[in-house]
mmCIF file as gemmi writes it, N, C-alpha and C atoms, coordinates in Angstrom:
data_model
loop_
_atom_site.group_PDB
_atom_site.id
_atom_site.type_symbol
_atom_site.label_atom_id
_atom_site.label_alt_id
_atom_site.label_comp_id
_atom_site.label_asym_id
_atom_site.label_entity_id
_atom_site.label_seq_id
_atom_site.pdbx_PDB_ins_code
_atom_site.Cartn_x
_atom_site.Cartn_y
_atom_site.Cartn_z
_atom_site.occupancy
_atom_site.B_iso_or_equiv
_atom_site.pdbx_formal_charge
_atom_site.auth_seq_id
_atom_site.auth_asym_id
_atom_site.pdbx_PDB_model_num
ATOM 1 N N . UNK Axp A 1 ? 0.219 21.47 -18.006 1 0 ? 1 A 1
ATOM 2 C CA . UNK Axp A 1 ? 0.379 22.702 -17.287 1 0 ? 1 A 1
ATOM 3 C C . UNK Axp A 1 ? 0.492 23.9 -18.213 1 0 ? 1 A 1
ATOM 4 N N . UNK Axp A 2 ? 1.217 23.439 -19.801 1 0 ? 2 A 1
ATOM 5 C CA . UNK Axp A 2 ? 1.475 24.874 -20.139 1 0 ? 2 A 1
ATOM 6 C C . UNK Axp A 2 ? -0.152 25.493 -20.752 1 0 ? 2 A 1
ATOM 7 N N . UNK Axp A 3 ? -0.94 24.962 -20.615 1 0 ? 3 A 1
ATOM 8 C CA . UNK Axp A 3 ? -2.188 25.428 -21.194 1 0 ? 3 A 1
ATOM 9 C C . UNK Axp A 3 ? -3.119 25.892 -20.207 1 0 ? 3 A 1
ATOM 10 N N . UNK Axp A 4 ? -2.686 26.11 -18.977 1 0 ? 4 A 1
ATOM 11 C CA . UNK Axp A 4 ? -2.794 27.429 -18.133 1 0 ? 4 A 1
ATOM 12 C C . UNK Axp A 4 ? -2.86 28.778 -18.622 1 0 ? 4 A 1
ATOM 13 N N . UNK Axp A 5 ? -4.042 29.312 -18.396 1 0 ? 5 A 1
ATOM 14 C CA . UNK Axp A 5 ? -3.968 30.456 -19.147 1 0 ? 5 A 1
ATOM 15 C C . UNK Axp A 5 ? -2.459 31.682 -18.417 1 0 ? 5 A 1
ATOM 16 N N . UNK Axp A 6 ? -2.421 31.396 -17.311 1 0 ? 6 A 1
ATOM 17 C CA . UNK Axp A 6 ? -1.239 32.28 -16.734 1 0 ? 6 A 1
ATOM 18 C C . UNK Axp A 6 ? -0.064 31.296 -17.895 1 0 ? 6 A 1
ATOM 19 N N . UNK Axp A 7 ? 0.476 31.238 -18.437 1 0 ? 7 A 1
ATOM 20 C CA . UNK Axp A 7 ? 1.132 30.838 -19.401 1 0 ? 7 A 1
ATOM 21 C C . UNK Axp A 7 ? 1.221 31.474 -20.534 1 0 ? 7 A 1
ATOM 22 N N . UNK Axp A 8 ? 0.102 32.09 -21.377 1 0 ? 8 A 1
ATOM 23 C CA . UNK Axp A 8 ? 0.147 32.96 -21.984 1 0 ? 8 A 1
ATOM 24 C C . UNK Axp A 8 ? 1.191 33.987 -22.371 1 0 ? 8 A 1
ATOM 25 N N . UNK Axp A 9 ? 1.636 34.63 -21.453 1 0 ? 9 A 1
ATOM 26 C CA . UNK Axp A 9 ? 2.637 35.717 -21.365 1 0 ? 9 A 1
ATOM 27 C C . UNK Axp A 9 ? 4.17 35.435 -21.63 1 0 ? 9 A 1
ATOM 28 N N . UNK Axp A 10 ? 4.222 33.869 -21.702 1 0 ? 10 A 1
ATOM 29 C CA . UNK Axp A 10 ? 5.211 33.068 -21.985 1 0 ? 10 A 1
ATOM 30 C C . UNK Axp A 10 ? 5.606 32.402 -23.464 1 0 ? 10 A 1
ATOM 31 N N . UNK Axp A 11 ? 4.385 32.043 -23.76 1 0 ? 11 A 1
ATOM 32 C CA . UNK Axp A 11 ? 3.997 30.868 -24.528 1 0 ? 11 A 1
ATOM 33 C C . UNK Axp A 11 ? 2.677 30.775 -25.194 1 0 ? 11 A 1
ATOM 34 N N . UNK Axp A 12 ? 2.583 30.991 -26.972 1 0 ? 12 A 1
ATOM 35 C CA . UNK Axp A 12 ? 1.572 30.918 -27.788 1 0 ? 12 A 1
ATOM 36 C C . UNK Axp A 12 ? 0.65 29.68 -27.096 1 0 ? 12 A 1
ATOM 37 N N . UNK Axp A 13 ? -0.875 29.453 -27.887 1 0 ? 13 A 1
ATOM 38 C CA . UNK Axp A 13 ? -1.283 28.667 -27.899 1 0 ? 13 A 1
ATOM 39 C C . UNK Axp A 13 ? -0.733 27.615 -29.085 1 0 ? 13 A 1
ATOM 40 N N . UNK Axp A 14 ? -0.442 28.073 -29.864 1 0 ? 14 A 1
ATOM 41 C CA . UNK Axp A 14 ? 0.193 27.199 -30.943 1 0 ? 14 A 1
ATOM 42 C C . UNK Axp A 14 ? 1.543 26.76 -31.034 1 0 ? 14 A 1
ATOM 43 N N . UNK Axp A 15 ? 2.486 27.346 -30.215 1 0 ? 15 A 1
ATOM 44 C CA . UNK Axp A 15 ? 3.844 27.046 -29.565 1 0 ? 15 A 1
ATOM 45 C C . UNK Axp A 15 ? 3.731 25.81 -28.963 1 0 ? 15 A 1
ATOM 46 N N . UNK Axp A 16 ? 2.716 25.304 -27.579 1 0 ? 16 A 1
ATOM 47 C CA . UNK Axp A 16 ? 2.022 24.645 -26.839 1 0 ? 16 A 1
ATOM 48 C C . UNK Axp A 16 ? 1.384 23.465 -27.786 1 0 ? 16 A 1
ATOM 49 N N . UNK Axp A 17 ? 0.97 23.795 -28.73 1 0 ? 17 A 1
ATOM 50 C CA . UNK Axp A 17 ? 0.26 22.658 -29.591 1 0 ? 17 A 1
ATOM 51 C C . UNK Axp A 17 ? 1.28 21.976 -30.155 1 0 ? 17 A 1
ATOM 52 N N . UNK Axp A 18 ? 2.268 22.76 -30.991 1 0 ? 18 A 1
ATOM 53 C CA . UNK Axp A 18 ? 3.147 21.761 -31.392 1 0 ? 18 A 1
ATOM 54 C C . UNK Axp A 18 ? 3.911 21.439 -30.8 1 0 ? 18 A 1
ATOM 55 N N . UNK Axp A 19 ? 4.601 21.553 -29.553 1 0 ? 19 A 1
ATOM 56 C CA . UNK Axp A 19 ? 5.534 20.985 -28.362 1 0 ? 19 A 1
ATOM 57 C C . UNK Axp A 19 ? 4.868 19.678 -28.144 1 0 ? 19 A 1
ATOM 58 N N . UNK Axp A 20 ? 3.414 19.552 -27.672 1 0 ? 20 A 1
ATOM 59 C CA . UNK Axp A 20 ? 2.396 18.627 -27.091 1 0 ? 20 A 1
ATOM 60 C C . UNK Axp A 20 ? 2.42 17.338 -28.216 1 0 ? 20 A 1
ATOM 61 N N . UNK Axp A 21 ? 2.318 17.95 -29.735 1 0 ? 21 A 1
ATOM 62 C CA . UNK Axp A 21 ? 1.988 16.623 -30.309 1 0 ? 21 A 1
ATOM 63 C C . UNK Axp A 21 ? 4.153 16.928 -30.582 1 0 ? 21 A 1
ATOM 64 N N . UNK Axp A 22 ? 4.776 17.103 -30.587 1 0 ? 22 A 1
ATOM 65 C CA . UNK Axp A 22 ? 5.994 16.736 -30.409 1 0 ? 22 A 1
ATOM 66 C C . UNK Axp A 22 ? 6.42 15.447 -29.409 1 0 ? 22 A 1
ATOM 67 N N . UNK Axp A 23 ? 5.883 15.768 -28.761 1 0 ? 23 A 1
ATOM 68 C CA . UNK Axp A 23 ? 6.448 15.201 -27.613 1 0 ? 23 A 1
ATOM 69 C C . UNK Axp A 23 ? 5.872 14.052 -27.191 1 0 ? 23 A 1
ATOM 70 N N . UNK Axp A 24 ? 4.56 13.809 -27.644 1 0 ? 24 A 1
ATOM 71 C CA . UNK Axp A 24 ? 3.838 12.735 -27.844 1 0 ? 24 A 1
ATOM 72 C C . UNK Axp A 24 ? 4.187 11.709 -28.922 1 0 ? 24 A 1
ATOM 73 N N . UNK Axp A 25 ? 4.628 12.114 -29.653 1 0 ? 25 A 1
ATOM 74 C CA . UNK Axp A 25 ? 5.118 11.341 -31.079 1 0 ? 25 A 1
ATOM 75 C C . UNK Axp A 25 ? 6.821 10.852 -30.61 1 0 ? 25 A 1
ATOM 76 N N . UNK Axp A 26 ? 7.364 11.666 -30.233 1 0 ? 26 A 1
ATOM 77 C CA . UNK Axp A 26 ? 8.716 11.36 -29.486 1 0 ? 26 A 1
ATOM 78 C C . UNK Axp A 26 ? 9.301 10.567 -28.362 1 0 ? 26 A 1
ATOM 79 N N . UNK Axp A 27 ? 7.892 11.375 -27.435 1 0 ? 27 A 1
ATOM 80 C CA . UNK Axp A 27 ? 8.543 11.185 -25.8 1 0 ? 27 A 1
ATOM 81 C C . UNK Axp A 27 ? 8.779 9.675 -25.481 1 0 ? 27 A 1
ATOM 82 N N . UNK Axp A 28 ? 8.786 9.222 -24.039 1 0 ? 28 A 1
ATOM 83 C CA . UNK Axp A 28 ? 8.64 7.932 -24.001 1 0 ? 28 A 1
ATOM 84 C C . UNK Axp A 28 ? 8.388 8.163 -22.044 1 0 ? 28 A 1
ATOM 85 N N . UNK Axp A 29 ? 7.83 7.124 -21.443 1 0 ? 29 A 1
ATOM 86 C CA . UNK Axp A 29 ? 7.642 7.407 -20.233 1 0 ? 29 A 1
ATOM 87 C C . UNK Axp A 29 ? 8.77 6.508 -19.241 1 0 ? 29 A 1
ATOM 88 N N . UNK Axp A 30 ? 8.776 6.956 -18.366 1 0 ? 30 A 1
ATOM 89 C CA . UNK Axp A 30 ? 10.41 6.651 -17.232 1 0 ? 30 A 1
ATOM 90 C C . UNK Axp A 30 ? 9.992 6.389 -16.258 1 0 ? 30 A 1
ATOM 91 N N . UNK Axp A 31 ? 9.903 4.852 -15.692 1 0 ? 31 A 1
ATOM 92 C CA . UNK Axp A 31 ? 9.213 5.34 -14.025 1 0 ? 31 A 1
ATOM 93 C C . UNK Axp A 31 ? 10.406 5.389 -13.075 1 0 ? 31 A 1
ATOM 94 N N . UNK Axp A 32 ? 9.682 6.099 -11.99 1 0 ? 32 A 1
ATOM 95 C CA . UNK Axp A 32 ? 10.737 6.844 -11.718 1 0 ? 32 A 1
ATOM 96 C C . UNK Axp A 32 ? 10.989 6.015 -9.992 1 0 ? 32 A 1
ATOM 97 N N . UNK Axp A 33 ? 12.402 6.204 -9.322 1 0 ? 33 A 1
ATOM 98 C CA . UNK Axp A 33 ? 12.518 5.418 -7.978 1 0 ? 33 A 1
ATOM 99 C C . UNK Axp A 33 ? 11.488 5.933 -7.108 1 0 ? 33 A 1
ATOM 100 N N . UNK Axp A 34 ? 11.185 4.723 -6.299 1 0 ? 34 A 1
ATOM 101 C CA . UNK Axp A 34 ? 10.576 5.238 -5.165 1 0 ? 34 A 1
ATOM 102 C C . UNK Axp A 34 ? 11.147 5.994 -3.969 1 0 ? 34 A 1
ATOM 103 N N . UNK Axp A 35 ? 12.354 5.812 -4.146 1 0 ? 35 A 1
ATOM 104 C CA . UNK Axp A 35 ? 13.097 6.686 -2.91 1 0 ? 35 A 1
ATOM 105 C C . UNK Axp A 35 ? 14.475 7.356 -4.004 1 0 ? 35 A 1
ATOM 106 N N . UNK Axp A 36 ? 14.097 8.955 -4.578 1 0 ? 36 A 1
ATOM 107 C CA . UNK Axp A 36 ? 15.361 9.208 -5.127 1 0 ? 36 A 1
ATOM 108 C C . UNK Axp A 36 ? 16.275 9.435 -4.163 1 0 ? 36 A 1
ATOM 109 N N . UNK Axp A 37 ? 17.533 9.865 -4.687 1 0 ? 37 A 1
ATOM 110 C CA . UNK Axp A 37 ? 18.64 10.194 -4.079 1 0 ? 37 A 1
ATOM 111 C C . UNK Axp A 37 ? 18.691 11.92 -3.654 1 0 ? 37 A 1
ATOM 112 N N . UNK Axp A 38 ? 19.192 12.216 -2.643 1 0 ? 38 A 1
ATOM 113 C CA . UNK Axp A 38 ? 19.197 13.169 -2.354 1 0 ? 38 A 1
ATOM 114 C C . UNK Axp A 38 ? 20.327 14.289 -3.126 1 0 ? 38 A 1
ATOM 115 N N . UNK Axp A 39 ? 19.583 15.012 -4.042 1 0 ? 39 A 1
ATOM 116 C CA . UNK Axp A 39 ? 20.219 15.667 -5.231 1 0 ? 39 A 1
ATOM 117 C C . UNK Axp A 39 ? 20.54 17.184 -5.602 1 0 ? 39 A 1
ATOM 118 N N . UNK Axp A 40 ? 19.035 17.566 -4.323 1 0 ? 40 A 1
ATOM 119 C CA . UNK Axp A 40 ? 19.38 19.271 -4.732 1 0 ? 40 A 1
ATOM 120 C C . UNK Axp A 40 ? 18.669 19.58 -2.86 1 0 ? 40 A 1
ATOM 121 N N . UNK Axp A 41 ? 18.473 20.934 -2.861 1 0 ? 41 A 1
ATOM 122 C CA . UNK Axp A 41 ? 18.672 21.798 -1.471 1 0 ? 41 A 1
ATOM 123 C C . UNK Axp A 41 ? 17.195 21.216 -1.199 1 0 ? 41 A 1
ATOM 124 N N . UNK Axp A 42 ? 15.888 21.163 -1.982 1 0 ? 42 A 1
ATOM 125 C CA . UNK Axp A 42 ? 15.007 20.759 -1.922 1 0 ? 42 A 1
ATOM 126 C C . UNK Axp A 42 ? 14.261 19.566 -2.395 1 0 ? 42 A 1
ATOM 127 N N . UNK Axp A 43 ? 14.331 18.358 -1.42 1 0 ? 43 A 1
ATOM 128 C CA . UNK Axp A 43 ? 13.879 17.12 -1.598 1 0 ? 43 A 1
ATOM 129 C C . UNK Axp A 43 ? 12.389 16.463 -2.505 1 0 ? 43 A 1
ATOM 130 N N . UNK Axp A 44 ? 11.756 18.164 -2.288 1 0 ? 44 A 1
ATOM 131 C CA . UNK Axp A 44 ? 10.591 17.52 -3.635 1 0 ? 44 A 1
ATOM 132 C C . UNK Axp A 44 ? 11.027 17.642 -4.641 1 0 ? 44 A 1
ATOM 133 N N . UNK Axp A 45 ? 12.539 18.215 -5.353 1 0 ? 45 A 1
ATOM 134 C CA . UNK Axp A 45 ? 12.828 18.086 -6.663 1 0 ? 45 A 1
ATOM 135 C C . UNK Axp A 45 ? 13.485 17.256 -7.126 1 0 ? 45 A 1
ATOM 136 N N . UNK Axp A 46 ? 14.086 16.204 -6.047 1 0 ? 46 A 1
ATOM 137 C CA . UNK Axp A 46 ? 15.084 14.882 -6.432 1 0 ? 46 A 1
ATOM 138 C C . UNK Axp A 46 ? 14.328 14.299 -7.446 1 0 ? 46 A 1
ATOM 139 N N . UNK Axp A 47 ? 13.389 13.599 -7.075 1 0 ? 47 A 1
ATOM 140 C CA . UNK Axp A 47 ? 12.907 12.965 -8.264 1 0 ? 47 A 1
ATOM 141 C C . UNK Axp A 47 ? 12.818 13.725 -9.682 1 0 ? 47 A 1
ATOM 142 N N . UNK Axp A 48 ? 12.743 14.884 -9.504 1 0 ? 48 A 1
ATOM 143 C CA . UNK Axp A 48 ? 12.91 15.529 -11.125 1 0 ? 48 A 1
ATOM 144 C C . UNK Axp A 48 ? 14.287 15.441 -11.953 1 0 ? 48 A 1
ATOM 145 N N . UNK Axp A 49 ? 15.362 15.437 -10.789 1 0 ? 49 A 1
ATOM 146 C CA . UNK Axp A 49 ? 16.269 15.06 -11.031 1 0 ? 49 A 1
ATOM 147 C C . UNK Axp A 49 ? 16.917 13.423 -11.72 1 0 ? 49 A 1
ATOM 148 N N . UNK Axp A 50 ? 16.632 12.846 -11.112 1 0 ? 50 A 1
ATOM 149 C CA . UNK Axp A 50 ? 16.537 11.691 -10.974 1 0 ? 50 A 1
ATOM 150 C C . UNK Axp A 50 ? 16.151 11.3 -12.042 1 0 ? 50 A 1
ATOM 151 N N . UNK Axp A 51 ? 14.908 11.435 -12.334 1 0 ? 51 A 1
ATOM 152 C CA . UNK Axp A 51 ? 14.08 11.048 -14.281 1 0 ? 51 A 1
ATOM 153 C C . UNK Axp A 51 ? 14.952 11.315 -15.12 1 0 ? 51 A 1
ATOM 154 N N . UNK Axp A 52 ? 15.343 12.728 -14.836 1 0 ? 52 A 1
ATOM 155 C CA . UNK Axp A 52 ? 16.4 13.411 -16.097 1 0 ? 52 A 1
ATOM 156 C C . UNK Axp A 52 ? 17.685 12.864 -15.931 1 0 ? 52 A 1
ATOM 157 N N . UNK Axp A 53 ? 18.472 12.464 -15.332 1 0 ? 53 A 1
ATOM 158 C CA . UNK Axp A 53 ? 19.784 11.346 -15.425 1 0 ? 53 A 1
ATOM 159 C C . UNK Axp A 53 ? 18.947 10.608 -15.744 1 0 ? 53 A 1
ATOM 160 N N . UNK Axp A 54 ? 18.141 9.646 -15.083 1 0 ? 54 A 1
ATOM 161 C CA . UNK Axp A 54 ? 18.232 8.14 -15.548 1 0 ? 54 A 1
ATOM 162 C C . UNK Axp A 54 ? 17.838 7.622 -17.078 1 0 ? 54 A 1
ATOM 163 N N . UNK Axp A 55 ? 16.747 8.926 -17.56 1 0 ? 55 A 1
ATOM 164 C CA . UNK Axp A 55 ? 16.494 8.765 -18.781 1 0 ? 55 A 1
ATOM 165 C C . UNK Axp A 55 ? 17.205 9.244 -19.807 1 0 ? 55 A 1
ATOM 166 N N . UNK Axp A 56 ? 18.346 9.656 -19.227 1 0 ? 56 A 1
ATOM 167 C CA . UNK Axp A 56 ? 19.331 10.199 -20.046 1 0 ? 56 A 1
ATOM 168 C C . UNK Axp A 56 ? 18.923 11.513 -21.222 1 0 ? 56 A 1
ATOM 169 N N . UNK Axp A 57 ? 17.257 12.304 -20.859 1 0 ? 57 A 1
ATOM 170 C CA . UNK Axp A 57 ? 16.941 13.462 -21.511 1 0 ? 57 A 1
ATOM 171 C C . UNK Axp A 57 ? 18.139 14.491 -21.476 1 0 ? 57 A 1
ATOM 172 N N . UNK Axp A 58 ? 17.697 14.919 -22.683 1 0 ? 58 A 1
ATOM 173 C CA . UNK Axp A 58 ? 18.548 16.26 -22.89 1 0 ? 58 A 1
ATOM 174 C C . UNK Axp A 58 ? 18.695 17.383 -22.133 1 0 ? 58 A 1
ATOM 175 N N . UNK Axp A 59 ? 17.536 17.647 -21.517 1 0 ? 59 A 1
ATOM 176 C CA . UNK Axp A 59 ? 17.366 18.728 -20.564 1 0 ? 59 A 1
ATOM 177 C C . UNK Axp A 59 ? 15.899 17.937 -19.408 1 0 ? 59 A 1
ATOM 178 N N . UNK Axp A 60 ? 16.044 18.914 -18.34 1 0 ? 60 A 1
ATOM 179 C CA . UNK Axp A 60 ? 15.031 19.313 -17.388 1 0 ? 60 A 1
ATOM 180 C C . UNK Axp A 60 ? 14.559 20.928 -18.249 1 0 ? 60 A 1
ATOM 181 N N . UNK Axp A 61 ? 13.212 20.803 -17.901 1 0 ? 61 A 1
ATOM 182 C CA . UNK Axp A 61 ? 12.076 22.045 -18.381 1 0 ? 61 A 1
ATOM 183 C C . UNK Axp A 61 ? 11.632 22.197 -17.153 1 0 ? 61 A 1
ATOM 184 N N . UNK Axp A 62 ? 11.964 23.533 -16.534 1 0 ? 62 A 1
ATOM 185 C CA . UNK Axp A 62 ? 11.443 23.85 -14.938 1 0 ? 62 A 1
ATOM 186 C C . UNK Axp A 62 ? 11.623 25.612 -14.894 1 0 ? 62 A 1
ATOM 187 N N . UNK Axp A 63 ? 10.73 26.173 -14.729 1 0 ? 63 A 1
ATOM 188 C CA . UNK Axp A 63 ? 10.478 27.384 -13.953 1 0 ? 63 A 1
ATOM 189 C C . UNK Axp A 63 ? 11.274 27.757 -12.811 1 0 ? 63 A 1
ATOM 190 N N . UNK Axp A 64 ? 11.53 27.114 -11.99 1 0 ? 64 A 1
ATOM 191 C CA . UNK Axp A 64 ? 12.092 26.57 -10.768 1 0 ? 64 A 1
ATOM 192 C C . UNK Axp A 64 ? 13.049 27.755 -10.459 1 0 ? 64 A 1
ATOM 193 N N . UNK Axp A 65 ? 13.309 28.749 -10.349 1 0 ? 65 A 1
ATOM 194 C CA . UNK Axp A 65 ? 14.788 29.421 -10.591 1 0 ? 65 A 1
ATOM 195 C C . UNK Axp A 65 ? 15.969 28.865 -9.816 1 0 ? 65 A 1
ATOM 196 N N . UNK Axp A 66 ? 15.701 28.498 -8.643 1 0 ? 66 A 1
ATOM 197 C CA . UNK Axp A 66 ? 16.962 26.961 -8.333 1 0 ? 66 A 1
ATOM 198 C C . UNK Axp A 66 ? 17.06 26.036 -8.953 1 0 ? 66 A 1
ATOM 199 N N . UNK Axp A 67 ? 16.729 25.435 -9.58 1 0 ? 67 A 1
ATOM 200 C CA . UNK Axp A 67 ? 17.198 24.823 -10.676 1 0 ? 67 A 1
ATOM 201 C C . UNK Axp A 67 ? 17.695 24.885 -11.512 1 0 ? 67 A 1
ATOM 202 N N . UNK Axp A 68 ? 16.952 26.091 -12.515 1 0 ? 68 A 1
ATOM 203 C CA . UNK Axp A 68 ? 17.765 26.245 -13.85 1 0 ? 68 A 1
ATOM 204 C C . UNK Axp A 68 ? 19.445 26.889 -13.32 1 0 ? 68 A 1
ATOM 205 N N . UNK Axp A 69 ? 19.557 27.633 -11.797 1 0 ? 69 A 1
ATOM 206 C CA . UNK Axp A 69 ? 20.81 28.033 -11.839 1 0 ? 69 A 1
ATOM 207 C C . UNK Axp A 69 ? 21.441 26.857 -11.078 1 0 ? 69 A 1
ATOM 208 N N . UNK Axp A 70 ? 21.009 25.649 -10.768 1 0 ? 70 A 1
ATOM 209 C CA . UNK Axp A 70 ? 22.004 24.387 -9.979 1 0 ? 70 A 1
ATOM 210 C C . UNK Axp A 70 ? 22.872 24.109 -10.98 1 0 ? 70 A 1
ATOM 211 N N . UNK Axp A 71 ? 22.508 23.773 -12.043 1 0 ? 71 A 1
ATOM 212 C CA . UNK Axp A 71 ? 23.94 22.836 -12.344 1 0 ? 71 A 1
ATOM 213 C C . UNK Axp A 71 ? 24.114 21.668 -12.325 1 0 ? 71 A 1
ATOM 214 N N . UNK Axp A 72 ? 23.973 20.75 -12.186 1 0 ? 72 A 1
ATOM 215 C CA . UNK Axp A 72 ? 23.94 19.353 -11.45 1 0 ? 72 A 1
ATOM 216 C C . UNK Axp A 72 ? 24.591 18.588 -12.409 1 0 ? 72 A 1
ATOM 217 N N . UNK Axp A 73 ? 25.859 18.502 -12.207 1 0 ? 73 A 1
ATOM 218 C CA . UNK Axp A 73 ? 26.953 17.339 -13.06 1 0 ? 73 A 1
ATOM 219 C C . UNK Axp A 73 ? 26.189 16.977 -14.409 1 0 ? 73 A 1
ATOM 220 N N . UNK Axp A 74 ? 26.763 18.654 -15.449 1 0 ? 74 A 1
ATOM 221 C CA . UNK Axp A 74 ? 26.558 18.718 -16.46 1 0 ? 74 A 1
ATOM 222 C C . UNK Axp A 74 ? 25.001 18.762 -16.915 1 0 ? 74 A 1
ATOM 223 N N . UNK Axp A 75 ? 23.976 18.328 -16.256 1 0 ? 75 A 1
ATOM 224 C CA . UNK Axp A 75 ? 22.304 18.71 -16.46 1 0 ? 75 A 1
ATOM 225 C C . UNK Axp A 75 ? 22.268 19.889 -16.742 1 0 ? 75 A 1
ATOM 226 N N . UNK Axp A 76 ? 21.068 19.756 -18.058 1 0 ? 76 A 1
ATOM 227 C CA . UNK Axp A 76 ? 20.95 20.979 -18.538 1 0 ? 76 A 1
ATOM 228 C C . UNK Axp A 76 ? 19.747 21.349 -18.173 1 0 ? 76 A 1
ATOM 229 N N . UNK Axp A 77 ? 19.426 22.352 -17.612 1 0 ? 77 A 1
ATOM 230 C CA . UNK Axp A 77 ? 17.953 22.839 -17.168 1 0 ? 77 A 1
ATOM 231 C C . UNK Axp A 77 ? 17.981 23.875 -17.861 1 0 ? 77 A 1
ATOM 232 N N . UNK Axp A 78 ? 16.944 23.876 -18.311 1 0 ? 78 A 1
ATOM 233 C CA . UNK Axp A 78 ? 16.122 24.997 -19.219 1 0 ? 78 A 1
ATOM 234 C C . UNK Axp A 78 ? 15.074 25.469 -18.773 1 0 ? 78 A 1
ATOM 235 N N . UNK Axp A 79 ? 14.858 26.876 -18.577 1 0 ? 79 A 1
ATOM 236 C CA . UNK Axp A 79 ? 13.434 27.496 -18.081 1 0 ? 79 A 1
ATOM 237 C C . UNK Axp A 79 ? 12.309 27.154 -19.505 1 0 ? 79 A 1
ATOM 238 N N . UNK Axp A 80 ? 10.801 27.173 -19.465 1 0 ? 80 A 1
ATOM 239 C CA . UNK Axp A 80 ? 10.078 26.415 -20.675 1 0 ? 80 A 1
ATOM 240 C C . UNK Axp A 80 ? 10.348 27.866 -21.883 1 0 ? 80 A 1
ATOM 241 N N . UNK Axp A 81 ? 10.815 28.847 -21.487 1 0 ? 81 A 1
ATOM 242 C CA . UNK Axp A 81 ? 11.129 30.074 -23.085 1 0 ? 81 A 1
ATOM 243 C C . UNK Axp A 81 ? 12.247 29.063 -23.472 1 0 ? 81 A 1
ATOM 244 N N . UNK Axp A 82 ? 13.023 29.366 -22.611 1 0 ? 82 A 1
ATOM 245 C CA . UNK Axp A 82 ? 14.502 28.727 -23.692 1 0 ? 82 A 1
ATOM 246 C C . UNK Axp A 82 ? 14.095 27.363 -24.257 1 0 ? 82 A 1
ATOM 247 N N . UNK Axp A 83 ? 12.961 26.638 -23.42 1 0 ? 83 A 1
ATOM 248 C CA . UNK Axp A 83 ? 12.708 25.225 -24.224 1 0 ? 83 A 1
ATOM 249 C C . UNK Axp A 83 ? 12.371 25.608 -25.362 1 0 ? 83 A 1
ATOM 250 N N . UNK Axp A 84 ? 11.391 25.741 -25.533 1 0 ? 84 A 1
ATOM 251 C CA . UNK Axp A 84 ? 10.987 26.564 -26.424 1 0 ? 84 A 1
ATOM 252 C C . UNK Axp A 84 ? 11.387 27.007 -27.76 1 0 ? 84 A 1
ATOM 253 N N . UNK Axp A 85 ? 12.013 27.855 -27.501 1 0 ? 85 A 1
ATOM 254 C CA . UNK Axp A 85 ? 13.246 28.571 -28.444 1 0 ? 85 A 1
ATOM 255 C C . UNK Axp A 85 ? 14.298 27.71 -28.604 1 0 ? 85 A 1
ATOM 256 N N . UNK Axp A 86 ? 14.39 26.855 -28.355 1 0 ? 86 A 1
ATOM 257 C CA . UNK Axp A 86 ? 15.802 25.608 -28.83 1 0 ? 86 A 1
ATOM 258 C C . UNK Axp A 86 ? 14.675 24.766 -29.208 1 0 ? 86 A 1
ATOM 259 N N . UNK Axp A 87 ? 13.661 24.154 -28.91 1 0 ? 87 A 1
ATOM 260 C CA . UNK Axp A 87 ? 12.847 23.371 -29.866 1 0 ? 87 A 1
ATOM 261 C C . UNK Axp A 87 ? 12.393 23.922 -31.346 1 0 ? 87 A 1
ATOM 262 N N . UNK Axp A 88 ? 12.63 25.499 -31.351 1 0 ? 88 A 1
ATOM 263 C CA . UNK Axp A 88 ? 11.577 25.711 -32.403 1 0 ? 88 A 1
ATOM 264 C C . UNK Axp A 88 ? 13.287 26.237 -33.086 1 0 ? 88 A 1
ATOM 265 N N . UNK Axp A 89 ? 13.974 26.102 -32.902 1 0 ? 89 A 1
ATOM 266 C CA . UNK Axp A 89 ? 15.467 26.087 -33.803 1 0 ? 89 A 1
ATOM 267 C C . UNK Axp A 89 ? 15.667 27.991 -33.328 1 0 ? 89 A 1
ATOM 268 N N . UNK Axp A 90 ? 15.431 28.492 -32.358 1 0 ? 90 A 1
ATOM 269 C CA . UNK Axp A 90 ? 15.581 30.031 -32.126 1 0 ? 90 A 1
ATOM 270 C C . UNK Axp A 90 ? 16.651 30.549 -31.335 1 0 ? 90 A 1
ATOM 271 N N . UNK Axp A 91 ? 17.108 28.705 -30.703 1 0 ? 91 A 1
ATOM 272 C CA . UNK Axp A 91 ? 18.954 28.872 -30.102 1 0 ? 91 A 1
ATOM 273 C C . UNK Axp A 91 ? 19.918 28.863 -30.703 1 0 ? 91 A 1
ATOM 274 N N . UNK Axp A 92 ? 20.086 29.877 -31.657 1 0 ? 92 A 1
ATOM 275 C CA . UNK Axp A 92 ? 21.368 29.95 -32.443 1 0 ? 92 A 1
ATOM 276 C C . UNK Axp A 92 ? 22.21 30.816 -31.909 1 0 ? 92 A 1
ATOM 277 N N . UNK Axp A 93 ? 23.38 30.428 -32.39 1 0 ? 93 A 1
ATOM 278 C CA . UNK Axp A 93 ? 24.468 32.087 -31.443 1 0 ? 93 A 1
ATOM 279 C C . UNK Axp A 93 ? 24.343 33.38 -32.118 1 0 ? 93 A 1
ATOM 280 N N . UNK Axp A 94 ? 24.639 33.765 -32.18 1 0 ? 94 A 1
ATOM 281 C CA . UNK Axp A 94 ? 24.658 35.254 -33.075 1 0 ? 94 A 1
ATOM 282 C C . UNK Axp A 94 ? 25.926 35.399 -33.282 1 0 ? 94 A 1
ATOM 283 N N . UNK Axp A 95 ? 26.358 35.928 -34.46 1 0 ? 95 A 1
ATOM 284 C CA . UNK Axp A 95 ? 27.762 36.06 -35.028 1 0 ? 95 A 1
ATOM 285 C C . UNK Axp A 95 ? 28.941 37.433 -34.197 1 0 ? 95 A 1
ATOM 286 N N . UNK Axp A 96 ? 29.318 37.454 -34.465 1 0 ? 96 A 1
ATOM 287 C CA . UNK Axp A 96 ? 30.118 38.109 -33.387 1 0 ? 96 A 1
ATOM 288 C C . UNK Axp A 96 ? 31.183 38.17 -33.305 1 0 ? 96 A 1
């Protein structure tokens, strides 16, 4: 998806390249229930939910703006900038 050109405005082409072979070299695949649990206000996102507990990932990566503001017993949702920017080491705090 992120190589949608509407993506652009978000996200290099070369940001996108190295996430892709990141994540390929890393990832691992999860199959997921056939009937998730009912988890958030909207039932087509359980299963997104669902992957991300069971696989115990670090975060959900979702646009979603209900999502990134749910919350869901400690889940971390990240919109794909902040992925992004915490993959490429750009989530640091600032001193203060």
């Amino acid at each position: 998806m992120l190589r949608r050109p509407r993506f652009r405005r978000w996200i290099t082409t070369e940001e996108i390249e190295t996430l892709v072979a990141h994540l390929r070299s890393r990832g691992c695949l999860v199959e997921d229930e056939a009937e998730p649990a009912r988890l958030t206000p909207d039932p087509k996102d359980d299963y997104l939910i669902e992957l991300t507990l069971v696989s115990r990932a670090d975060a959900l990566v979702s646009g979603d703006g209900h999502l990134v503001q749910m919350g869901t017993g400690g889940l971390s949702v990240l919109t794909p900038r902040a992925f992004i920017d915490r993959f490429l080491g750009q989530d640091r705090p600032t001193a203060g």
